[in-house]
ZAKE-710180 format. One record per residue (C-alpha): residue in three letters; chain; x, y, z. Coordinates in steps of 0.25 Angstrom, whole numbers, plus 5000, padded with zeros to 4 digits. Layout:
N
<r code="ALA" unit="A" px="X" py="Y" pz="Z"/>
...
# end
This chain:
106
<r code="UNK" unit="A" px="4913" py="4937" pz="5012"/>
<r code="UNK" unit="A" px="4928" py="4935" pz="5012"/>
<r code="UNK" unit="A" px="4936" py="4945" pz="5009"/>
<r code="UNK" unit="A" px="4949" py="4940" pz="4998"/>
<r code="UNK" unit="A" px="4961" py="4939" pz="5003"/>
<r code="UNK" unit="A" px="4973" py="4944" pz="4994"/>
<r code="UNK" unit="A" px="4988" py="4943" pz="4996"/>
<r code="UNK" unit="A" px="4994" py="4958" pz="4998"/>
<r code="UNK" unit="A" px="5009" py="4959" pz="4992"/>
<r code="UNK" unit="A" px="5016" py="4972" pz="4991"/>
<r code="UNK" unit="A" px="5022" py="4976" pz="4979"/>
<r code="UNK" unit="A" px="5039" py="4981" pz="4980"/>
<r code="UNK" unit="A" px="5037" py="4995" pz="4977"/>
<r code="UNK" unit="A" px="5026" py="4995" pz="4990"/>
<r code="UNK" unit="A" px="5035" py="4989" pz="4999"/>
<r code="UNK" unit="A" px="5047" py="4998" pz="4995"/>
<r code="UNK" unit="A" px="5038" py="5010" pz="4996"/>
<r code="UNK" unit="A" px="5033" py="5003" pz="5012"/>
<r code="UNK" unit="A" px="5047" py="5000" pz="5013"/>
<r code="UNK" unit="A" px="5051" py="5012" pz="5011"/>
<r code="UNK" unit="A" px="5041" py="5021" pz="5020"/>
<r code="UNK" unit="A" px="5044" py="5012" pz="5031"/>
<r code="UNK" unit="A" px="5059" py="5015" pz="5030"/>
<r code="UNK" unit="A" px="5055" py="5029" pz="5029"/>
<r code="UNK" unit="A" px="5047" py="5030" pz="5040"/>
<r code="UNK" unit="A" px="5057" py="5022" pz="5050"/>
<r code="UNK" unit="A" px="5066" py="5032" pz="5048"/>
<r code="UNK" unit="A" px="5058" py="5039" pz="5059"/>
<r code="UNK" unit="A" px="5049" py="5030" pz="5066"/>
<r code="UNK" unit="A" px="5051" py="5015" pz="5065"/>
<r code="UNK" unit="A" px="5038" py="5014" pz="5073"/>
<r code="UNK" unit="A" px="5033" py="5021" pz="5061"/>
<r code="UNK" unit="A" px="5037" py="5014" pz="5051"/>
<r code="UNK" unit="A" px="5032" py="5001" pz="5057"/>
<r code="UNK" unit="A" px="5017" py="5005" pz="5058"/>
<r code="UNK" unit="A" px="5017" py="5010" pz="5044"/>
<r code="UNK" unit="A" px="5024" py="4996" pz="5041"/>
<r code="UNK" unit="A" px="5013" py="4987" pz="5048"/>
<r code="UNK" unit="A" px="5003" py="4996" pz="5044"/>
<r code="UNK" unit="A" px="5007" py="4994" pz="5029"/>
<r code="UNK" unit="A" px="5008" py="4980" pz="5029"/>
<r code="UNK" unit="A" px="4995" py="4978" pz="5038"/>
<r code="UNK" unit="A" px="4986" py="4985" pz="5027"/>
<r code="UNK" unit="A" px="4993" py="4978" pz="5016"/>
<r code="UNK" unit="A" px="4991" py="4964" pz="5023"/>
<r code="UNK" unit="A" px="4976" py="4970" pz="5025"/>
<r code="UNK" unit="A" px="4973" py="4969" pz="5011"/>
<r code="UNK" unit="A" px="4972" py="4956" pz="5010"/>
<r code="UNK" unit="A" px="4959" py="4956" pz="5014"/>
<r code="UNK" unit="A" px="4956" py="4971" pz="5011"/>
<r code="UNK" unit="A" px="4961" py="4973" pz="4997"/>
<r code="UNK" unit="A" px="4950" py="4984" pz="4994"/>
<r code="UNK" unit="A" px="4951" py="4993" pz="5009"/>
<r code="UNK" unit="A" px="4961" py="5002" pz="5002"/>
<r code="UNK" unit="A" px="4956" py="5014" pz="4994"/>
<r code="UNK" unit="A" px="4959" py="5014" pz="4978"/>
<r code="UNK" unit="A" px="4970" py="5021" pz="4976"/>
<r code="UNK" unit="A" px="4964" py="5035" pz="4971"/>
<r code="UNK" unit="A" px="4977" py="5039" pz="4961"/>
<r code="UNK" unit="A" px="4974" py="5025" pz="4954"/>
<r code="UNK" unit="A" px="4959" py="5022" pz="4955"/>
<r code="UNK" unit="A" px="4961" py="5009" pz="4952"/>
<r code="UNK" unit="A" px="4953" py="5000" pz="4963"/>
<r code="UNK" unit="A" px="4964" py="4988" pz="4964"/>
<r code="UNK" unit="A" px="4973" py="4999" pz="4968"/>
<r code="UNK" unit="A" px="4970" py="5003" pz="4983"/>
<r code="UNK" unit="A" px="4977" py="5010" pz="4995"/>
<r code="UNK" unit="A" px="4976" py="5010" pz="5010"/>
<r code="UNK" unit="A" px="4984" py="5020" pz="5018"/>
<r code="UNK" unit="A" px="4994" py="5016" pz="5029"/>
<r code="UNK" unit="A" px="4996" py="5029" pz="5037"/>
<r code="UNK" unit="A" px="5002" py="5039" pz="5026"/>
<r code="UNK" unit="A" px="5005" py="5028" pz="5017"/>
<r code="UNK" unit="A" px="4997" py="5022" pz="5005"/>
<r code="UNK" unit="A" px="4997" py="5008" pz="5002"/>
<r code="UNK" unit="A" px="4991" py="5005" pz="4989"/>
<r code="UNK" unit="A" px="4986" py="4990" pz="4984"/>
<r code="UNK" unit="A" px="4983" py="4982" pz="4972"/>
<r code="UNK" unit="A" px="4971" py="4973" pz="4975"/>
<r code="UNK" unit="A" px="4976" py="4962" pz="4965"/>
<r code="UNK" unit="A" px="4965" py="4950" pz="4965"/>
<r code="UNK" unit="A" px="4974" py="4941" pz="4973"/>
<r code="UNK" unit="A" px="4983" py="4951" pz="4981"/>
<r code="UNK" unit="A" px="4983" py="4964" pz="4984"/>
<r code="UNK" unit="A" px="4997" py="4970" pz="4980"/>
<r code="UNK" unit="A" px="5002" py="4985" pz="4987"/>
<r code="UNK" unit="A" px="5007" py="4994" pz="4978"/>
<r code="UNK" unit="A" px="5013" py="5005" pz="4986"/>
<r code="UNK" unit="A" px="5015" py="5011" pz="5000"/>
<r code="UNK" unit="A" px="5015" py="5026" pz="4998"/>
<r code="UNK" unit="A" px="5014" py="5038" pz="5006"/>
<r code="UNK" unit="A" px="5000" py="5044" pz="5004"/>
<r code="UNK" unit="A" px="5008" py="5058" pz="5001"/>
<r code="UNK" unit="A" px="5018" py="5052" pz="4990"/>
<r code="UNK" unit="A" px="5017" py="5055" pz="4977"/>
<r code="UNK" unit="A" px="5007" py="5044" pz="4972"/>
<r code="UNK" unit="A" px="5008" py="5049" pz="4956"/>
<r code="UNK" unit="A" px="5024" py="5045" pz="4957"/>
<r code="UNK" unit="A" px="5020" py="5031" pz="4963"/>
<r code="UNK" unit="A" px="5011" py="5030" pz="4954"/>
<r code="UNK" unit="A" px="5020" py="5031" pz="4942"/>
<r code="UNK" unit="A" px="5030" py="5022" pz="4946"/>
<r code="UNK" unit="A" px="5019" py="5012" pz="4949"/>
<r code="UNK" unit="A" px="5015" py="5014" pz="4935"/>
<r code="UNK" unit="A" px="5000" py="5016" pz="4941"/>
<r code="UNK" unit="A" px="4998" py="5029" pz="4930"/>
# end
């Protein structure tokens, strides 16, 4: 059986946030902060065909919200039925309940 192939945008907040870690990280290791880059964007890319392989995001339990972790990072998805759109690049120690709010998620 074919597996469906959906487009993968990310949404301005996630690419600040990636935007951001990146930044942060370079400050001490570019190396770093490319590995964590390519690493990102080759899992994002992966969910065209592999929508579900993220778990559901366990704060939200709602199953078109998912997340796969990228080192110490979380990058969390909305499988849409056409495209799959990330959400957020977080640390796995931030403070989900503040990104959360912002998000409107409650």
């Amino acid at each position: 059986m074919a597996s469906r192939v959906r487009s993968v945008v990310w949404s301005e907040s996630a690419q600040r946030s990636l935007d951001e870690v990146i930044h942060y990280i370079a400050n001490d290791s570019r190396s770093a902060a490319g590995r964590v880059l390519e690493a990102a964007l080759d899992v994002a890319a992966s969910l065209t065909r592999l929508s579900a392989r993220g778990r559901v995001v366990p704060e939200l339990d709602d199953p078109a919200i998912r997340e796969v972790f990228v080192f110490d990072y979380r990058l969390m998805y909305r499988v849409e039925e056409t495209r799959v759109v990330v959400v957020a690049f977080l640390h796995g120690a931030r403070d989900f309940a503040n990104w959360r709010t912002k998000q409107g998620l409650e």
